[in-house]
C-alpha positions in Angstrom: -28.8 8.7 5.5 -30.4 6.8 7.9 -33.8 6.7 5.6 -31.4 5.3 3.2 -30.4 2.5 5.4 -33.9 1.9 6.2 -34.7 1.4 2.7 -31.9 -1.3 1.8 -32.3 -3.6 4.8 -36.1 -3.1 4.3 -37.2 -6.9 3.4 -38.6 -6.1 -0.1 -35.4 -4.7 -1.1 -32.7 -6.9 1.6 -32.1 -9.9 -1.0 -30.5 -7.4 -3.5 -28.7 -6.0 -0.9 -27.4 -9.1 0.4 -26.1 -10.1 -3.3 -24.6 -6.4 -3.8 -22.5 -7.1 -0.8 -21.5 -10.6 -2.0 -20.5 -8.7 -5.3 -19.1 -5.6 -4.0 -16.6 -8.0 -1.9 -15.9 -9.9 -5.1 -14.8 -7.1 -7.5 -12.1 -5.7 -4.1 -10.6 -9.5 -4.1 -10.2 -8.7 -8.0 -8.7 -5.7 -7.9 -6.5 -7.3 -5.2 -6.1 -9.9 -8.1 -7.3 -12.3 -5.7 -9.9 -14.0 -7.6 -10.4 -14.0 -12.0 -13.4 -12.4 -13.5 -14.3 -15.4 -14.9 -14.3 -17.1 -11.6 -18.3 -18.3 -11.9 -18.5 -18.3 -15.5 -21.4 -20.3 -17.2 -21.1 -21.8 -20.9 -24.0 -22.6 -22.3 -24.0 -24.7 -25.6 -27.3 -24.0 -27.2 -26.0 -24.6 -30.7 -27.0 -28.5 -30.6 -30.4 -30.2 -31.6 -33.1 -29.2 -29.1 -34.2 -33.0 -27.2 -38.0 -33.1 -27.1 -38.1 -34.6 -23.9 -35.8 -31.7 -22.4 -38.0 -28.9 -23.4 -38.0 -27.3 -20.3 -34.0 -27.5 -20.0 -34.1 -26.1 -23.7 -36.4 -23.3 -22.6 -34.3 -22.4 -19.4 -31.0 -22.2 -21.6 -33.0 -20.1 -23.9 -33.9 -17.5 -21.3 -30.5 -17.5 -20.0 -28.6 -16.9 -23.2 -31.7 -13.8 -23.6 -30.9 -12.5 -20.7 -27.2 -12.1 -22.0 -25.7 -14.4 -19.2 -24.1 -16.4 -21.4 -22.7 -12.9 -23.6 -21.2 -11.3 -19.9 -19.1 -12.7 -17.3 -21.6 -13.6 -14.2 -20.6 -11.2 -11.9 -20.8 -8.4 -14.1 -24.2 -9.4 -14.7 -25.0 -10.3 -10.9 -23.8 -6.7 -10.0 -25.7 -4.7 -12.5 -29.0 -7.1 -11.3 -28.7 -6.6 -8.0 -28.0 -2.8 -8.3 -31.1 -2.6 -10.4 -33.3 -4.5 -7.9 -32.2 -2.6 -4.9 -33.1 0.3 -7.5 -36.5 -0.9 -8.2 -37.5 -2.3 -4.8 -36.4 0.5 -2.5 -38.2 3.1 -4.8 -41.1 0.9 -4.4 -40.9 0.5 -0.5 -40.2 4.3 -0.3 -43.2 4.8 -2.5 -45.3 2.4 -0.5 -44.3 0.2 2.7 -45.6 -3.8 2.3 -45.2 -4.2 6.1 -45.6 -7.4 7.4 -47.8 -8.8 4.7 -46.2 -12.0 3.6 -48.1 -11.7 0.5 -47.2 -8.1 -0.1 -43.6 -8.9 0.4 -43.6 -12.1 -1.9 -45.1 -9.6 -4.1 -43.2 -7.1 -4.3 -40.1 -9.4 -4.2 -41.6 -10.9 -7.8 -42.1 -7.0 -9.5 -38.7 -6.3 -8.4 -36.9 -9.1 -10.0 -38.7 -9.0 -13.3 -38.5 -5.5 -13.5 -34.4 -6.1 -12.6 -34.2 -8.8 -14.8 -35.8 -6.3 -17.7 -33.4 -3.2 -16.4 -30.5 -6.5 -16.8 -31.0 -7.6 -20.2 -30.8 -3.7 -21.6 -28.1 -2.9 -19.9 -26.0 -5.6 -20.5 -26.6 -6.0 -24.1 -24.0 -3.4 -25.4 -21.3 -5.9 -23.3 -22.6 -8.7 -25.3 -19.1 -10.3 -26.6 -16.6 -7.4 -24.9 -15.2 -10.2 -22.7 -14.2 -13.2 -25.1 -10.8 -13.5 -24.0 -9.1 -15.1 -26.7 -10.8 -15.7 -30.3 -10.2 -19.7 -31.3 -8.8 -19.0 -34.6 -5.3 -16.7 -33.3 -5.6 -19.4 -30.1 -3.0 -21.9 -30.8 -0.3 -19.0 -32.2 0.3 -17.4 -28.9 1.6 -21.1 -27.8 5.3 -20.7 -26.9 4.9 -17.0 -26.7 5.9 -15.3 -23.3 3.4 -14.0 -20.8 2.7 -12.3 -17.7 0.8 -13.2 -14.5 -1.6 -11.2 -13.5 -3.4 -12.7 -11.0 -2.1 -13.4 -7.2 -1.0 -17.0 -8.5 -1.3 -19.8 -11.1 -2.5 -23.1 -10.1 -3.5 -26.0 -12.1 -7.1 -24.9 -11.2 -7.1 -21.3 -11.5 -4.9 -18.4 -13.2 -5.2 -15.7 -15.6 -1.7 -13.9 -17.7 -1.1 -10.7 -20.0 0.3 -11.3 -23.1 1.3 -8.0 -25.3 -0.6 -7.7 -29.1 -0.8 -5.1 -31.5 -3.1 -4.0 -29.9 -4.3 -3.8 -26.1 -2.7 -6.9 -24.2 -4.8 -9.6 -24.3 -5.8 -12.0 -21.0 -5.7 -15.2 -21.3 -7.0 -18.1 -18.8 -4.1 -19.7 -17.8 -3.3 -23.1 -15.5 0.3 -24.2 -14.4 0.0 -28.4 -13.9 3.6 -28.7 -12.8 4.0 -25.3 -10.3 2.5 -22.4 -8.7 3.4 -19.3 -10.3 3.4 -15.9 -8.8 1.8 -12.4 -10.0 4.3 -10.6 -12.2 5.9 -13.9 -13.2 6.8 -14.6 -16.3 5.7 -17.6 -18.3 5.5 -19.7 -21.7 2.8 -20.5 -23.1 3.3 -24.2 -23.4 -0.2 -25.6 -24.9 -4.0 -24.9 -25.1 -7.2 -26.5 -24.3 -9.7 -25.6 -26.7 -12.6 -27.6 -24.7 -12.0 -25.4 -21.5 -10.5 -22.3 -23.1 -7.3 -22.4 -21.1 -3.6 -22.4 -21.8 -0.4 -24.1 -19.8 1.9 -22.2 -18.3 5.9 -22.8 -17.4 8.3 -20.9 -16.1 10.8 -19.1 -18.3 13.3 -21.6 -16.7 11.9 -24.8 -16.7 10.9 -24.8 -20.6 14.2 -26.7 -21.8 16.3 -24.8 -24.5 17.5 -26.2 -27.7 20.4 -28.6 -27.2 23.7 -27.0 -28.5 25.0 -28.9 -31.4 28.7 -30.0 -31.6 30.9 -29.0 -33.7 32.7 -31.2 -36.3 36.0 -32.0 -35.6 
C-alpha cells in the first residue's frame, strides 16, 4: 500500500493525481446534486470558415474537437485523462525512477500526457454524442410541459430538471430568472434559449391560469 502511495505523489505521476482529486471531489458534489455535469462545458463552433490569419486558433479547435472534448462533457473527459496518466506515469516511475533530474522529470511528464491524451481519445470516442441533452428539433415542444428539479437548486445561472418521455427521462438545462427553485420541485417549462441550450423555469404556481370566462346572462 504504501509503494502505492509512493508512486502517485511521486512527481512524474503527482499532476494526475492532483487533477483526479479535483475530479473525484467533483463527481461526490454531483451525486450530492450539488454541481451539473455540464458545469465546465466547452462549445466549440468549428463549422464556420477557417480565418487565415487565425490558423493556429483553427488548429487548436481542431485538436480539441479530435480529442473528443467537444463530443463529452469535460469532466468526464478530465477524469478518464487523469486516470490514464496516473496509469501511464506511475508504471513508468515503478518501472524506472527519474529522481531529481529536472529534465527526466519534464520528460517523463511530456510521455505521460501524450501517451494519456492517446489512452483519452480511444476511450472516449464510444461517448461521442451520449450526452446531448436535448436534440434542437423536439426543443421548443417540451415548452409549457411540467418538469422536475434535479439538482440542489435553480438559479438564473445554473440548474438542471427531469422531464418524463417515451422513453428514459430526458435532462434538460434549466435557469429560473424570477426565483430559486428547490430539488424535487416542480416546474413549467416556460421558454428556450437555443443560443445557450437552456430552458426557463416557473413554479407550478406562479405560471397564471387561463382566465375563467363569464357566463351570459
Amino acid at each position: 500500500m504504501s509503494e502505492i502511495i509512493d508512486l502517485l505523489f511521486a512527481i512524474p505521476t503527482l499532476p494526475g493525481t492532483i487533477l483526479l482529486g479535483v475530479c473525484l471531489v467533483y463527481w461526490l458534489l454531483l451525486i450530492a446534486g450539488a454541481v451539473s455535469l455540464d458545469l465546465l462545458h466547452i462549445d466549440l463552433d468549428l463549422d464556420t470558415d477557417v480565418n487565415p490569419d487565425a490558423a493556429g486558433t483553427s488548429w487548436g479547435m481542431t485538436a480539441f474537437k479530435f480529442l473528443n472534448i467537444n463530443d463529452v462533457p469535460l469532466m468526464i473527459w478530465l477524469s478518464i485523462f487523469a486516470a490514464a496518466y496516473v496509469a501511464i506515469a506511475g508504471a513508468a516511475v515503478s518501472i524506472r525512477p527519474v529522481g531529481d533530474d529536472l529534465g527526466a522529470i519534464a520528460a517523463a511528464i511530456a510521455c505521460s500526457s501524450a501517451l494519456a491524451l492517446i489512452a483519452t481519445k480511444l476511450l472516449t470516442q464510444p461517448l461521442r454524442g451520449k450526452f446531448e441533452v436535448v436534440e434542437p428539433n423536439v426543443a421548443e415542444t417540451l415548452v409549457g410541459r411540467t418538469c422536475v428539479i434535479t439538482t440542489v437548486e435553480v438559479s438564473e445561472r445554473f440548474g438542471q430538471a427531469s422531464v418524463e418521455s417515451e422513453g428514459a427521462p430526458l435532462l434538460l438545462n434549466v435557469r429560473a430568472p424570477a426565483e430559486t427553485l428547490s430539488k424535487h420541485d416542480v416546474a413549467v417549462i416556460t421558454g428556450f434559449d437555443r443560443d445557450r441550450n437552456v430552458f426557463f423555469v416557473e413554479p407550478v404556481a406562479a405560471v397564471p391560469s387561463e382566465p375563467p370566462t363569464r357566463e351570459a346572462v
